[in-house]
C-alpha positions, 0 to 999 in steps of 0.5 A: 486477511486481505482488503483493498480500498482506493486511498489519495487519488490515484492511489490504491491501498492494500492491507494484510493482517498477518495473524498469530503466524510465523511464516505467510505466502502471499501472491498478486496478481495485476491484470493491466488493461490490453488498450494500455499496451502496458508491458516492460519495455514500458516500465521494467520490474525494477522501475515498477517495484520502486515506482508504482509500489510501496509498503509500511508495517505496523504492529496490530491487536484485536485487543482493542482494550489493551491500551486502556488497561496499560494507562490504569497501570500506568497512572499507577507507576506500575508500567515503563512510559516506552511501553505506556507511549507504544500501547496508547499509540497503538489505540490511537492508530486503530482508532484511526484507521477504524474512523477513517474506513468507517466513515469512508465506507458510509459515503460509498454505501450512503446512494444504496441504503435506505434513510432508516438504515444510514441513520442507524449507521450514524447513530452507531458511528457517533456513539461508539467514537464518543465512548472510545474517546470517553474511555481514554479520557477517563485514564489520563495518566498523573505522571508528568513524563506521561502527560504531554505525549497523552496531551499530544494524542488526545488532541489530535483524536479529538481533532480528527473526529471532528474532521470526519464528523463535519464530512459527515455532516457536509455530505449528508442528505438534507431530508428531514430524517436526518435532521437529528443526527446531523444535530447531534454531531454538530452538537458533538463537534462544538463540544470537542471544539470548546473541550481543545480550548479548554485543555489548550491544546493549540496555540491561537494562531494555529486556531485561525490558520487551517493550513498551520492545524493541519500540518500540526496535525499531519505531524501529530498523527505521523508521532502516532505511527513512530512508536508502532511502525516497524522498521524495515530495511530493504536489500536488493538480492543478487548484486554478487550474481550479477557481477558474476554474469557480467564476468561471465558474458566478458569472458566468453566474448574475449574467449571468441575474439582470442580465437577469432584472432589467432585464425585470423593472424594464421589466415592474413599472415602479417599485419596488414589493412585487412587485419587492422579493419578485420580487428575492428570488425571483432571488437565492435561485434564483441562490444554488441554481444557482450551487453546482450549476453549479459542480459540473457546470462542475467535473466537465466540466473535470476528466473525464480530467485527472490530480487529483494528482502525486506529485514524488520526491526522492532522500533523500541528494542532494535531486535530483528523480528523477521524478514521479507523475500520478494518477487516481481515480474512480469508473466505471460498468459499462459504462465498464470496458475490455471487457479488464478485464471479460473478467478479472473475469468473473461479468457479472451480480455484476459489474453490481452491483458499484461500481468504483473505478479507480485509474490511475499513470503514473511518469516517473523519472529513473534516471540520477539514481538512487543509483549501483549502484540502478536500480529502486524498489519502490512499496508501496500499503496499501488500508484496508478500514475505510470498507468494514468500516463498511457490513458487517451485523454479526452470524454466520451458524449452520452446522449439521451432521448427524454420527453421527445429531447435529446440531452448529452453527457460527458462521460470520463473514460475509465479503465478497469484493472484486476487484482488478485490475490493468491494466500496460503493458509496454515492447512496448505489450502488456498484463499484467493480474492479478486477486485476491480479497481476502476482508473480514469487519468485523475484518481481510482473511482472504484475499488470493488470486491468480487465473490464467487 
């Protein structure tokens, strides 16, 4: 399972739910727009991975009560405190994620939905926050070793859910069918308010300081992600054959300038002038070739080998649960798998595209996962900022005739990216996916899924 969705301005996230599987092969496929003149002597493979790219793993469930049942276990002094801190963080992770992209997908649909239909949406959005708060309240651990990580977490979903109510309630329309549920969150966010008082949860300076809270709250959430974030380890593949190349390429330049010599010598007979400069001709034609040569022994030898492997260690056993093997390059358009091509359509942009594809296979080891997990849930963040670089500054005007009046409007220019997936599943079959991810110079505006 696949999803994109633009994340921090301009930043694009992809997610993967690997699923109960041992082994997963996942391809991308990222159609830069031709008016870009996007290619590698721009930005090459290695610059791209390390710049525009980067990934973080963590466990996931779909038994979402889990967690829940490990804190009654726990205020009964039946489960270690490691395991009762990764399960709760786990619950508190989701529920995280689950708010964050529930109420981000609200304000994207909110201009298509009927009134009747966005309240019912909220109605649903509030309920089901308050009940999993409700739920993790009602087992409050009694041990004291368990009560301050349990403090900790607690403060920071209270907190978060209010931030996102209030955005709710920030961006709603003012028209009067929404008049009760915008009450009803208010309602909900002072409570939550007086309930962080209550418990004392943060100290009164961080209570009038908005920048002290939020960075309180930036570290409470990244003490959440610690304990199911699993470790990884990046290697990059290929030094030893690179070296190899190296040697290679000198040698075969030393092996012509050898000969090269000796005909020389035999052919101007002492050393004279001529030598001396022939001598220097050589070494500077050796000194052009070398590098070249390399590169050309270089490409050959790593053409469709792996450049990089990511080694995954689970974050509470140090046991290694699986590894990573990665491909990036660039490809040109006739190299595209005639399945992907089919997909992204629009032959003649197509060919004006550049492409970079992106290639994963995952091995894990699901034995050796935490006991109760048996899925991870990669996250991808594409960095448009090397692109947003290459975009003509400047607004288009947009004019239009009303009433006999002519009216103008600035309009932002706007680029639109491919990117699509290519998954294998466990019968051999393929799963692709595509989405249009819309760029202007400041931030992804939109990121849209194409079926069919």
């Amino acid at each position: 399972m696949i999803s994109v969705e633009k994340y921090e301005g301009l930043t694009a996230r992809i997610a993967i739910l690997n699923e109960e599987i041992k082994r997963q092969d996942v391809e991308f496929y990222l159609f830069v727009p031709g008016e870009l003149d996007f290619s590698k002597n721009v930005l090459s493979e290695d610059d791209f991975y390390n710049t525009v790219l980067s990934n973080t793993r963590t466990y996931f469930t779909s038994q979402y009560h889990l967690p829940l049942v490990h804190s009654r276990l726990a205020s009964r002094d039946k489960l270690p405190s490691d395991k009762y801190r990764v399960s709760l963080s786990l619950y508190a992770y989701q529920y995280s994620l689950s708010l964050e992209k529930t109420t981000h997908r609200f304000f994207d649909s909110l201009k298509d939905l009927e009134e009747e239909d966005a309240v019912e949406q909220l109605e649903v959005i509030t309920d089901m926050a308050v009940e999993i708060l409700r739920r993790l309240r009602r087992y409050k651990p009694k041990d004291d070793s368990l009560i301050k990580y349990f403090n900790n977490i607690d403060n920071y979903l209270s907190w978060l859910t209010e931030q996102r109510f209030l955005s709710l309630v920030a961006h709603m329309p003012r028209s009067a069918a929404f008049k009760p549920i915008r009450d009803q969150l208010i309602k909900f966010c002072e409570s939550e308010a007086a309930y962080r008082l209550a418990q004392n949860y943060n100290s009164l300076k961080a209570q009038n300081d908005p920048t002290r809270m939020v960075n309180k709250m930036r570290l409470a959430r990244r003490l959440i992600e610690y304990p199911v974030t699993i470790r990884q380890n990046d290697v990059v593949l290929g030094q030893t054959l690179n070296k190899i190349a190296k040697g290679t390429a000198t040698g075969l330049v030393m092996i012509f300038v050898t000969i090269a010599i000796i005909r020389m010598r035999s052919f101007l007979g002492e050393i004279t002038l001529s030598f001396v400069l022939a001598m220097a001709g050589l070494y500077a034609l050796r000194e052009i070739f070398k590098d070249d040569l390399r590169d050309v022994l270089w490409r050959w030898i790593r053409k469709g080998r792996p450049k990089w492997r990511k080694l995954f260690t689970d974050p509470t056993s140090g046991q290694r649960i699986g590894n990573q093997l990665e491909w990036l390059d660039y490809i040109p358009f006739d190299k595209i798998p005639e399945d992907v091509r089919k997909v992204r359509r629009g032959k003649l942009r197509q060919r004006e595209e550049s492409v970079v594809r992106i290639k994963m296979v995952t091995q894990m080891s699901t034995t050796k996962f935490l006991s109760g997990y048996d899925m991870t849930r990669e996250v991808w963040k594409v960095d448009f900022r090397p692109f947003s670089r290459l975009m003509a500054r400047g607004k288009q005007r947009f004019y239009t005739l009303n009433e006999g009046k002519v009216t103008q409007e600035s309009i932002d220019k706007r680029h639109q990216f491919n990117l699509i997936s290519k998954q294998k599943n466990q019968d051999g079959s393929m799963t692709l996916q595509r989405w249009k991810i819309t760029v202007n110079r400041s931030k992804v505006v939109d990121v849209e899924e194409v079926f069919g």
